[in-house]
C-alpha positions as CSV (number, residue, x, y, z in Angstrom):
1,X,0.0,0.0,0.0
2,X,1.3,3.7,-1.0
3,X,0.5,6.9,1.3
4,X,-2.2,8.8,-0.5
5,X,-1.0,12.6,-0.5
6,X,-4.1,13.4,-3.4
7,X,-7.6,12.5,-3.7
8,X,-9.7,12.5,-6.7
9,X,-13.4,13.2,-5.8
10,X,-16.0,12.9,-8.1
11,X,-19.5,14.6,-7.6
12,X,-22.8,16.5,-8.6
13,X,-23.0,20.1,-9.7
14,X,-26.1,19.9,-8.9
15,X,-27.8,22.5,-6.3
16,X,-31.3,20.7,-5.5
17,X,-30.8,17.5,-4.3
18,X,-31.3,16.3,-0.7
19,X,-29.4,17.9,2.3
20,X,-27.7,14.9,3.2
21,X,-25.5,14.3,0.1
22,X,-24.4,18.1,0.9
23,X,-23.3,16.8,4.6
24,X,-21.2,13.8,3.2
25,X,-19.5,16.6,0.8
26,X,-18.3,18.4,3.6
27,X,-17.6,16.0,6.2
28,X,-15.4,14.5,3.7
29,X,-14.1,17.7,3.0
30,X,-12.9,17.7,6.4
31,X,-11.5,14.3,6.5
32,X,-9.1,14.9,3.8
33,X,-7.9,18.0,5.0
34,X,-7.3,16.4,8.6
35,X,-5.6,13.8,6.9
36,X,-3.1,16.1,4.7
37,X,-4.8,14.9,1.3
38,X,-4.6,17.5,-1.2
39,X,-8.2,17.2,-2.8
40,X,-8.3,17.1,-6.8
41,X,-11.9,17.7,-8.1
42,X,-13.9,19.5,-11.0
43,X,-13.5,22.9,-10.2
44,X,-17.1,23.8,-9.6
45,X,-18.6,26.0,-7.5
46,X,-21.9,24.6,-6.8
47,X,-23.6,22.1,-5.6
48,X,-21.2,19.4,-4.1
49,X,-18.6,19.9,-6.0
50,X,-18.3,23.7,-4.1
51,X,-19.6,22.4,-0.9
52,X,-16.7,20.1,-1.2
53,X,-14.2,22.5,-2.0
54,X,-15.3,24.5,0.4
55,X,-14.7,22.4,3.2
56,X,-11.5,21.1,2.4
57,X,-10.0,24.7,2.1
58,X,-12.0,25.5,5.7
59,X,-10.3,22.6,7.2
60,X,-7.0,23.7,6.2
61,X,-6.4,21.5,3.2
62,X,-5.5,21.8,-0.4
63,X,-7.6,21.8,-3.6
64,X,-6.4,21.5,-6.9
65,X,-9.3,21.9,-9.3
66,X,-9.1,20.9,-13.3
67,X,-11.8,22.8,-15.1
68,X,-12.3,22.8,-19.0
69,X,-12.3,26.2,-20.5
70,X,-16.1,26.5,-21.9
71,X,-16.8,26.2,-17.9
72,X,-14.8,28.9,-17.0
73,X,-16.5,30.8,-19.6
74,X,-19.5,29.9,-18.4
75,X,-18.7,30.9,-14.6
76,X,-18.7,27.5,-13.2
77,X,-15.3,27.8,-11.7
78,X,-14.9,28.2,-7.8
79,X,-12.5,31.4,-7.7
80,X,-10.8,30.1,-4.1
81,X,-9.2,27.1,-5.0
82,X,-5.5,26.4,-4.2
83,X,-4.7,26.0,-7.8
84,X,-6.9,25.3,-11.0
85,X,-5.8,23.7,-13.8
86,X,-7.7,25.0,-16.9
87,X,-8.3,22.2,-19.7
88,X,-8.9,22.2,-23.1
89,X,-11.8,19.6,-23.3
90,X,-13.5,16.7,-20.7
91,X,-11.3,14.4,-22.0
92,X,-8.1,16.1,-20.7
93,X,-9.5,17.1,-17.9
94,X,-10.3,13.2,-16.7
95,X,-6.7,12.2,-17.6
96,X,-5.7,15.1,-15.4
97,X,-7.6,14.6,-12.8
98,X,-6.5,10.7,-12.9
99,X,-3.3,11.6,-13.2
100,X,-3.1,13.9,-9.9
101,X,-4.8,11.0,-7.7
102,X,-3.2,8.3,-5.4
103,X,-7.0,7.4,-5.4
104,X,-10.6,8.0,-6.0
105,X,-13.9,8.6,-4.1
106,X,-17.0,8.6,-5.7
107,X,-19.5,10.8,-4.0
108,X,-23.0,10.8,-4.9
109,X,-24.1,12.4,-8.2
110,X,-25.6,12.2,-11.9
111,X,-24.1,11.4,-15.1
112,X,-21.1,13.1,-15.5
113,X,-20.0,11.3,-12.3
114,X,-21.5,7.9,-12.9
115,X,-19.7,8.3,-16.1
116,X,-15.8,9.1,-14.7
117,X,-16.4,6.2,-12.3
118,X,-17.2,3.9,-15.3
119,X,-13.8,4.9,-16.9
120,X,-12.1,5.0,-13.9
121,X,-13.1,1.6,-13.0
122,X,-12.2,0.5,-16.9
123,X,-8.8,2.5,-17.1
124,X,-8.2,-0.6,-13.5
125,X,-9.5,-3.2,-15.8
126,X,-7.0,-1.9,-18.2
127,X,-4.0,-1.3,-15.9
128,X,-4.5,2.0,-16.9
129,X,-4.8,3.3,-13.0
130,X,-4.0,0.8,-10.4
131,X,-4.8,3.5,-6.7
132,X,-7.9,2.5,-4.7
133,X,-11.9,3.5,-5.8
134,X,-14.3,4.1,-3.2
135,X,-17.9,4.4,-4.2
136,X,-19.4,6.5,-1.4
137,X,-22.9,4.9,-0.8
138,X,-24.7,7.5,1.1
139,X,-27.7,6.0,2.1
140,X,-28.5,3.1,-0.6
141,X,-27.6,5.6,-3.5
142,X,-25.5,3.5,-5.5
143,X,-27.6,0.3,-5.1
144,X,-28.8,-0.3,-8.0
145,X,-25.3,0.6,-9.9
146,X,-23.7,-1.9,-7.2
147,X,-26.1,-4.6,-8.7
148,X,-25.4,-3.2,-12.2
149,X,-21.9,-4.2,-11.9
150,X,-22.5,-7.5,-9.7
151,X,-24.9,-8.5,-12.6
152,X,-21.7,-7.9,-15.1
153,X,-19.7,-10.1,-13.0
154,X,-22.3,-12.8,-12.9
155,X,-23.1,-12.5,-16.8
156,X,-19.7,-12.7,-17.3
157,X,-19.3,-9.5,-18.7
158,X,-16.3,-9.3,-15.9
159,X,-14.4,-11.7,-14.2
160,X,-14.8,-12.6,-9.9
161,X,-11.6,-10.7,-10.1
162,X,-12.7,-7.1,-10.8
163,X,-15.3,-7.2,-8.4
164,X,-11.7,-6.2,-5.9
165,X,-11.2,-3.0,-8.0
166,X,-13.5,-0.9,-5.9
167,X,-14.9,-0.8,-2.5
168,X,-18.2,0.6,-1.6
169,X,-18.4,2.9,1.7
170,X,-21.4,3.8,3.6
171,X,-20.0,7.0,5.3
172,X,-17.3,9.3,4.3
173,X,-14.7,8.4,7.3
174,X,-15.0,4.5,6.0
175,X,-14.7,5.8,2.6
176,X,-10.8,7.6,4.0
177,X,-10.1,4.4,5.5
178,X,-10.9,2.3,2.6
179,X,-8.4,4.1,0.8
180,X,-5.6,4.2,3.0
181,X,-6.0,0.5,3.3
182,X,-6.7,-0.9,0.0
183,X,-3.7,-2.7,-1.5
184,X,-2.5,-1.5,-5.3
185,X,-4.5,-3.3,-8.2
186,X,-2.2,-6.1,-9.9
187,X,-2.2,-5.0,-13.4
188,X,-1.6,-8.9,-14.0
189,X,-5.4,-9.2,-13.7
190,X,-5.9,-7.4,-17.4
191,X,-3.6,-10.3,-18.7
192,X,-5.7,-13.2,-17.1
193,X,-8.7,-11.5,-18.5
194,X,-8.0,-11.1,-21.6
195,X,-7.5,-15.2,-21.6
């Protein structure tokens, strides 16, 4: 296992979704910043994305934000961060972001964030990314995407294998401890796959 300095976080934008996904933003916020993990997110400023922020810099703790232009442009960037990293499309800025991470936690949220812990999850298949993935399950809400990718594994869509690529977390301090304690992915996996 490797000390995790950085932490990806992936979340909503959103603004009108239930207090309690705001709550696990912030408290996990605060863990990383109590822990001396530099946070790497999305830049935003709303929803939990800046409630995230928001709380790591509070707590004393370091954000480094990677933000395609046309957000900027659009005034989606939080102005406060530690440093932003301004991208030319959402392609580069997921390679960034993956690329600044000793791991990744997935907080609740919509597409865009059901959608960089798809590829984050198939970069590990790949041996593309071997650092621990958390999916933060705040109260049941990844359920059904849990099943969603048990059902895989039973299809045989995946191998019993990949099921050890990600943990799931039911509260942000077990989602800090997961990744401090999850051993580094064997790449060898993607060979015995691919058999």
């Amino acid at each position: 296992m490797k000390k995790i300095k950085s932490v990806c976080v992936y979340c909503a934008s959103s603004s009108k979704i239930n207090p309690r996904y705001f709550e696990a933003a912030r408290e996990t916020g605060r863990l990383l910043a109590q822990n001396g993990m530099r946070c790497v997110c999305g830049a935003g400023n709303q929803g939990l994305m800046g409630t995230l922020a928001d709380s790591v810099l509070e707590n004393g703790g370091e954000v480094l934000g990677v933000i395609p232009r046309f957000m900027i442009d659009e005034g989606w960037c939080h102005k406060g961060l530690t440093e932003t990293i301004v991208t030319a499309d959402m392609h580069e800025r997921k390679e960034r972001m993956a690329q600044e991470a000793d791991a990744v936690i997935a907080l609740p949220g919509g597409c865009g964030t059901m959608e960089e812990l798809f590829e984050i999850i198939t970069w590990k298949q790949l041996g593309l990314f071997l650092n621990p993935i958390v999916i933060l399950n705040i109260d049941g809400y990844y359920n059904p995407l849990i099943e969603m990718l048990h059902n895989a594994i039973g299809e045989n869509f995946m191998r019993q294998e990949h099921a050890r690529m990600w943990q799931v977390a039911q509260t942000p301090q077990e989602a800090v401890d997961a990744i401090q304690n999850m051993p580094v992915w064997d790449k060898n996996i993607r060979k015995i796959a691919a058999i």
